[in-house]
N, C-alpha and C positions, 0 to 999 in steps of 0.2 A: 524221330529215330527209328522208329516202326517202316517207317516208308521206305528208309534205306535199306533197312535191314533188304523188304521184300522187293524193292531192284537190285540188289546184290546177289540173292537166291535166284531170281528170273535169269538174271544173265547168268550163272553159276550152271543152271539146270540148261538155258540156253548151247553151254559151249559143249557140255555132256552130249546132248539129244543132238547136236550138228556133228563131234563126234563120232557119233555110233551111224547116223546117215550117210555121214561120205564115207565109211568101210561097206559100202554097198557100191554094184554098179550102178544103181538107178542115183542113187546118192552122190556119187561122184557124178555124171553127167549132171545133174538139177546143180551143184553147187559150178560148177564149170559154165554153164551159161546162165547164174547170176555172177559170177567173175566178169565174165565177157561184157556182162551189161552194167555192171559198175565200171568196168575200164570206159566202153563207151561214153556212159554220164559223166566220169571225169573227162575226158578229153574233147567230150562237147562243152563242159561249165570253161575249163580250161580257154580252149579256143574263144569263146566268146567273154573272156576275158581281157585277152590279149586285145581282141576287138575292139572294149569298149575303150582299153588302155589305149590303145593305137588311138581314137577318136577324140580322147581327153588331151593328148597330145596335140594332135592336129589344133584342137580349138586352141588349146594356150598359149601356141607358134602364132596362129594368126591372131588372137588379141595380143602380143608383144608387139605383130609386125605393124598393126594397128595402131597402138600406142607410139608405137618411134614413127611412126610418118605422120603422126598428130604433134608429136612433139617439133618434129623441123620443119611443118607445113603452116 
């Protein structure tokens, strides 16, 4: 229970202290290009998602087309 307590207070003091930084110019710039590079990292995990989906596709098409020309061959 102790443990929660002090990651509730971390993030707590976390959203405080980010807060008071982006009422800064330096603060908004530093929080603006970690945006930029969390969009980035989602839309690279994203993309190579779709990828790997596209690929588990392709195999499951060709073991089907595999299987039905085994079956009438």
């Amino acid at each position: 229970m102790g443990k929660l307590f002090w990651l509730i207070t971390g993030v707590a003091v976390g959203f405080v202290g980010a807060h008071f930084v982006n009422q800064t110019t330096e603060g908004r710039r530093f929080f603006t290009r970690v945006n930029r590079g969390m969009d980035e990292l989602g839309r690279a995990f994203a993309s190579g998602y779709r990828e790997a989906d596209a690929d588990d596709e392709a195999e499951a098409d060709a073991a089907a087309l595999s299987a039905a020309i085994r079956e009438r061959g």
